[in-house]
LOZABA-763839 format. One record per residue (C-alpha): x, z, y. Coordinates in steps of 0.2 Angstrom, whole numbers. Each point is the difference from the previous one (the first is absolute). Layout:
<atoms>
@u=X, w=Z, v=Y
...
</atoms>
This chain:
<atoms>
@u=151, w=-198, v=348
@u=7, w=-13, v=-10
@u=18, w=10, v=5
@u=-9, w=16, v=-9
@u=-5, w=-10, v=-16
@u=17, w=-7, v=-2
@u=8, w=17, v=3
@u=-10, w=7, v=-14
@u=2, w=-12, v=-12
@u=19, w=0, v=3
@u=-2, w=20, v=-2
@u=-9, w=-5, v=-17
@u=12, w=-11, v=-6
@u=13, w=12, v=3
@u=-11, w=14, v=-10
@u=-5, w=-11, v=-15
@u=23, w=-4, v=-1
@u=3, w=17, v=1
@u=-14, w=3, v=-15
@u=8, w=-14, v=-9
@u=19, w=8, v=3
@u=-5, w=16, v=-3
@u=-11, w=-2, v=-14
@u=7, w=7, v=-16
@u=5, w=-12, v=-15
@u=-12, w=-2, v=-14
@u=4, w=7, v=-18
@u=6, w=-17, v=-5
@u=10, w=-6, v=12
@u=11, w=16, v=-1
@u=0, w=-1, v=-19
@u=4, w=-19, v=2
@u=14, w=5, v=14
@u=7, w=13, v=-13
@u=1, w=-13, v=-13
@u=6, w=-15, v=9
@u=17, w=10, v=7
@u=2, w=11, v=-16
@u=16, w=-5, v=-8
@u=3, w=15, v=-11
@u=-8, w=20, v=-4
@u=1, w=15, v=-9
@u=-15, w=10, v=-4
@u=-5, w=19, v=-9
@u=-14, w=6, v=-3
@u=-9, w=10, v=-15
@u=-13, w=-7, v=-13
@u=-12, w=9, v=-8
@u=-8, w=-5, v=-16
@u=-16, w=6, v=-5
@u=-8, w=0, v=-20
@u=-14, w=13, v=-4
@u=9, w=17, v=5
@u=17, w=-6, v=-2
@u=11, w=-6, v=16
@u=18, w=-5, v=-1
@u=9, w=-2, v=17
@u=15, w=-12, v=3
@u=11, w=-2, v=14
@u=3, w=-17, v=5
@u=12, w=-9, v=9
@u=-2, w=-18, v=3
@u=15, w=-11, v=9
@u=-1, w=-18, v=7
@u=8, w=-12, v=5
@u=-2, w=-20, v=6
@u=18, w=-13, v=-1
@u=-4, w=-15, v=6
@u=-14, w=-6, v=-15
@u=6, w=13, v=-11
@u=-11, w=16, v=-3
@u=8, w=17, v=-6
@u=-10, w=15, v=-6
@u=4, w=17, v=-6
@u=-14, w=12, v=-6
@u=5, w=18, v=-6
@u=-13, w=9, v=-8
@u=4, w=20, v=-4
@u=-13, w=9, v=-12
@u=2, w=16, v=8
@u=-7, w=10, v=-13
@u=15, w=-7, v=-12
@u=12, w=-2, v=13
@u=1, w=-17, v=-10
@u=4, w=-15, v=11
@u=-3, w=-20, v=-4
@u=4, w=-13, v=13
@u=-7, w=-18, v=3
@u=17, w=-13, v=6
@u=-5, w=-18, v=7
@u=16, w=-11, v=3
@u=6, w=-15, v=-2
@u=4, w=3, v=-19
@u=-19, w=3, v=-4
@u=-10, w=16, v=-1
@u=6, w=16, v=-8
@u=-5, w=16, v=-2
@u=14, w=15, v=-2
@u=-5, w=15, v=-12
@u=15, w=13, v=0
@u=-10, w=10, v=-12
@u=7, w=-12, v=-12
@u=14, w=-6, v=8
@u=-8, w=-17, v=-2
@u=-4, w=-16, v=13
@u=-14, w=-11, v=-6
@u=1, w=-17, v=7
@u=-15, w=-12, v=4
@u=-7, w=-16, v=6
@u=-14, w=-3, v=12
@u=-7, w=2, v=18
@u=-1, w=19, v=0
@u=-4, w=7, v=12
@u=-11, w=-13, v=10
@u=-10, w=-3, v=-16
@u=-11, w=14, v=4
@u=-6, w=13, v=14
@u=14, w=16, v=0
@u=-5, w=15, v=11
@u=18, w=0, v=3
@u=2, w=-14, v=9
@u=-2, w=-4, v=17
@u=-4, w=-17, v=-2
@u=-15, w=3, v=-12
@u=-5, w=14, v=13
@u=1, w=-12, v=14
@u=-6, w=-16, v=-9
@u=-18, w=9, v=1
@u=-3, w=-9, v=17
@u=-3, w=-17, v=-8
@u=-14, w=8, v=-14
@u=-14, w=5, v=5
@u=1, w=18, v=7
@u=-9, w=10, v=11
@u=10, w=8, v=16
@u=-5, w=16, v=6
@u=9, w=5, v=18
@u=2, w=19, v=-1
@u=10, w=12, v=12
@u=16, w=0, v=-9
@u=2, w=-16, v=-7
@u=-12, w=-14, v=-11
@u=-11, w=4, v=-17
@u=1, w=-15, v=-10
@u=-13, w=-2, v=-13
@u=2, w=-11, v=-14
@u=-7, w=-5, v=-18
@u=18, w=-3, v=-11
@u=4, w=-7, v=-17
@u=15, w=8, v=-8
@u=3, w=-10, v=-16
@u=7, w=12, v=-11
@u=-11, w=16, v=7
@u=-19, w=-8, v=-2
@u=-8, w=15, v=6
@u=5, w=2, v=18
@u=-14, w=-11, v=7
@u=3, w=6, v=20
@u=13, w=6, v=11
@u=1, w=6, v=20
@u=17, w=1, v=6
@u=2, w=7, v=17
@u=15, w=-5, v=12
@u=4, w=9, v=14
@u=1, w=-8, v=22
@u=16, w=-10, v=-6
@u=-7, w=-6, v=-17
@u=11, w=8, v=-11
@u=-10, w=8, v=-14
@u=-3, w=17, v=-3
@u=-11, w=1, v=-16
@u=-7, w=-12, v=-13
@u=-15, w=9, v=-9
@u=-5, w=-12, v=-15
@u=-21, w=4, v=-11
@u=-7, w=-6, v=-15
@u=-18, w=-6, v=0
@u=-6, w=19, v=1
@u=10, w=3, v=16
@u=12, w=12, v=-11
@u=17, w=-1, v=8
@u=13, w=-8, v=-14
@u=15, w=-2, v=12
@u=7, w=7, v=15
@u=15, w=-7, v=11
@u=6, w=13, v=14
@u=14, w=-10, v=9
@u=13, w=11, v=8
@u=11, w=-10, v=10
@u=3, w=-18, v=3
@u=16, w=-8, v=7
@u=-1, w=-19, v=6
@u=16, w=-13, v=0
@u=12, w=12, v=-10
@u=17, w=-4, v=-3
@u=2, w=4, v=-18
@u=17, w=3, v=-10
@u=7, w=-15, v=-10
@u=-6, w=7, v=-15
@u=-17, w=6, v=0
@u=-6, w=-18, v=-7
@u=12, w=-2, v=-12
@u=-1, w=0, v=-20
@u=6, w=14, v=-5
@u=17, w=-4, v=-12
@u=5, w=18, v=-5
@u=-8, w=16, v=-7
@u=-17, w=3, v=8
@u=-4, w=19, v=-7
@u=11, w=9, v=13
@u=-16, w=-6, v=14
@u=-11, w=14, v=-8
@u=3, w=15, v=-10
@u=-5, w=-5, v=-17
@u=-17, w=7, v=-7
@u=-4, w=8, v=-16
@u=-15, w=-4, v=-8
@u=-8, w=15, v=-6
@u=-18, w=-12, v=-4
@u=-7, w=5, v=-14
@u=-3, w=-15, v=-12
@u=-13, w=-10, v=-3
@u=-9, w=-1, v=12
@u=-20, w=-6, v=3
@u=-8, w=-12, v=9
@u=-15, w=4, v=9
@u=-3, w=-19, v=3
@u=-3, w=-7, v=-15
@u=-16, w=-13, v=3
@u=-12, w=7, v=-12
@u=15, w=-2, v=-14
@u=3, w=12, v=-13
@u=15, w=7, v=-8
@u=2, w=-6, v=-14
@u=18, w=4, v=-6
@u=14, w=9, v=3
@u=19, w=0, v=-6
@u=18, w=3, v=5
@u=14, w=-7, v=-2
@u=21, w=2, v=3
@u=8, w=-18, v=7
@u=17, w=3, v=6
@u=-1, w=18, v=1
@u=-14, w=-3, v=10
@u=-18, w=9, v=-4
@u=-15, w=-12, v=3
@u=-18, w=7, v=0
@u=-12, w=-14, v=-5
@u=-17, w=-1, v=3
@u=-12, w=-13, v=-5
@u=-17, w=0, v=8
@u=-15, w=-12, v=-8
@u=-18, w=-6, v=9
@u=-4, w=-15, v=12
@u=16, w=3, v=10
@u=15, w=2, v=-15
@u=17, w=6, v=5
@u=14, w=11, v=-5
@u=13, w=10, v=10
@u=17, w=6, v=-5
@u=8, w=16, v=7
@u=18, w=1, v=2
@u=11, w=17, v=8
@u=13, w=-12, v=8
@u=17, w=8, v=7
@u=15, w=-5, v=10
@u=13, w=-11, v=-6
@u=20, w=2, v=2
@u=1, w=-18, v=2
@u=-8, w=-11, v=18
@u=-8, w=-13, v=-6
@u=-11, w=-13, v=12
@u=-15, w=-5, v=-14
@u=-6, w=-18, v=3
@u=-21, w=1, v=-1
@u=-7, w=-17, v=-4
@u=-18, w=9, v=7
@u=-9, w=3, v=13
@u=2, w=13, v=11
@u=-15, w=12, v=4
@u=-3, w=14, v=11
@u=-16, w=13, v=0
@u=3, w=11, v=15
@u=16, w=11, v=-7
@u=0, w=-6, v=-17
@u=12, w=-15, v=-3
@u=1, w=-12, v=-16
@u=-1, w=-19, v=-5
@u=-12, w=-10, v=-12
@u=7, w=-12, v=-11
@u=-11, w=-10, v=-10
@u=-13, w=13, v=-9
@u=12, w=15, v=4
@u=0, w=13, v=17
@u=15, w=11, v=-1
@u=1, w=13, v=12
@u=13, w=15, v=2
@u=-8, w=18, v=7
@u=6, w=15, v=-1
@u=15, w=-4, v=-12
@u=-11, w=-8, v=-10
@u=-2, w=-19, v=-6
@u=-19, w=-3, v=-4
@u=-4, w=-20, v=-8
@u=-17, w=-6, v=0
@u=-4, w=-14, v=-11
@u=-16, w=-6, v=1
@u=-9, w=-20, v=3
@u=-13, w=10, v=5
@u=3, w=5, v=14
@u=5, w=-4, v=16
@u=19, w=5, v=10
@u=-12, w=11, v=13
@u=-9, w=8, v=-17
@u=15, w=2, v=-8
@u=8, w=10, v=15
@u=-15, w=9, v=1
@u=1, w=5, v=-20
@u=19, w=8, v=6
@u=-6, w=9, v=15
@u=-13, w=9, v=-8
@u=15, w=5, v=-13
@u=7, w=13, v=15
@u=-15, w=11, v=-4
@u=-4, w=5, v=-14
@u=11, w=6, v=-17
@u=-6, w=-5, v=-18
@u=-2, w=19, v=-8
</atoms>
């Protein structure tokens, strides 16, 4: 008998290992697994912007890479409407971001990108297992649901993102309080521990237009913002600086601010501009604040907010709002 019993509990031993061997690895030990041996990778993937009716789609192409302590990071973001291209470069110089519409690198300070969540980035996407989430096993992979705060974007208040069996993500759906969808992120491929040429990191030293045809503005100045905070417009003018036309706009209530339009164009010479700001992002839409001022380029177009009104994330808002709507 007492032969039997310790048959059957060597049999159950056995079982239980086996269970234990064979049972598959949770969500965040493989996401910890991937992170722990990931020396490098290369990402696309499509985002989707959504504002009212309008939608603008950009392909995106994010590299990476980790030397020693050092950090690199490459973000390309192609408005494909526009065929109008702006990239985000991290190096040891600083941070830049390359616009060949105007044959112009802006150069900044700070601790972009990992000042904020970027849909982007793997490690923002990855990062979610050490907030509070919810984990949902499906057939084909793991549904993470989250509550999010994007500085610059304040009315995405939720995302899900949804990885498939080997934890790479597949989409990052982002809502507003409503539950309307603001953002999408299809991702397309994912490539770990690349080996990227010498120069895909490096600061650009020479004419940056020939990356991307050039685009022709064909916007029809000024435009109107369909943010405005209860303001109202109060006045109106242009003027002719440097053979440049500005549109100025002055808006007056609780919230005062004004905005400047400018058609900006390509210039013959290279030139690396050194911005003293600080570098903002809203999901596409690039620009810095520097003291009461956001300037943002879109479209070919330079727009300056002024305002001790309102915040860098209103401010942004004021500018999106611009892509919209024309002032008859």
């Amino acid at each position: 008998m007492k032969k039997k019993i310790a048959i059957g509990a060597g049999v159950l031993l056995i079982v239980l290992a086996l269970v234990l061997v064979l049972k598959p690895a949770s969500f965040e030990k493989k996401v910890n697994k991937i992170r722990s041996g990931m020396e490098s990778y290369q990402l696309q993937g499509t985002m989707e912007i959504t504002s009212g009716e309008d939608v603008k789609s950009y392909a995106v192409t994010t590299s990476w890479k980790k030397d020693g302590e050092n950090e690199y990071f490459r973000v390309s973001l192609l408005d494909k409407s526009l065929n109008q291209q702006q990239i985000i470069l991290k190096n040891n110089e600083g941070v830049f971001v390359i616009t060949p519409s105007l044959n112009q690198v802006f150069k900044f300070q700070g601790e972009w990108p990992m000042n904020s969540p970027k849909p982007y980035l793997l490690q923002s996407l990855y990062s979610l297992i050490d907030e509070e989430h919810e984990c949902k096993k499906e057939s084909d992979g793991y549904l993470l649901k989250s509550t999010t705060n994007y500085p610059s974007t304040t009315n995405i208040t939720s995302q899900e993102i949804k990885f498939n069996k080997d934890v790479e993500p597949m989409y990052l759906t982002a809502y507003d309080k409503d539950q309307n969808i603001v953002m999408q992120m299809k991702f397309e491929s994912i490539e770990y521990n690349n080996d990227f040429p010498d120069d895909t990191f490096a600061t650009p030293t020479t004419n940056v237009a020939s990356i991307e045809p050039v685009y022709s503005s064909v916007v029809d100045l000024p435009l109107y913002p369909m943010s405005v905070f209860d303001s109202k417009l109060v006045s109106t003018s242009v003027a002719t600086i440097n053979g440049e036309t500005q549109h100025v706009m002055e808006f007056s209530g609780e919230k005062e601010f004004t905005i400047v339009q400018t058609e900006k164009h390509a210039s013959d010479q290279f030139k690396i501009v050194d911005i003293k700001g600080q570098l903002v992002e809203n999901l596409g839409i690039i620009g810095y604040v520097q003291d009461n001022k956001l300037t943002v380029l879109s479209n070919q177009v330079e727009y300056t907010v002024y305002s001790n009104d309102l915040s860098a994330s209103e401010m942004l808002e004021v500018v999106e709002s611009m892509q919209v709507s024309v002032m008859k």
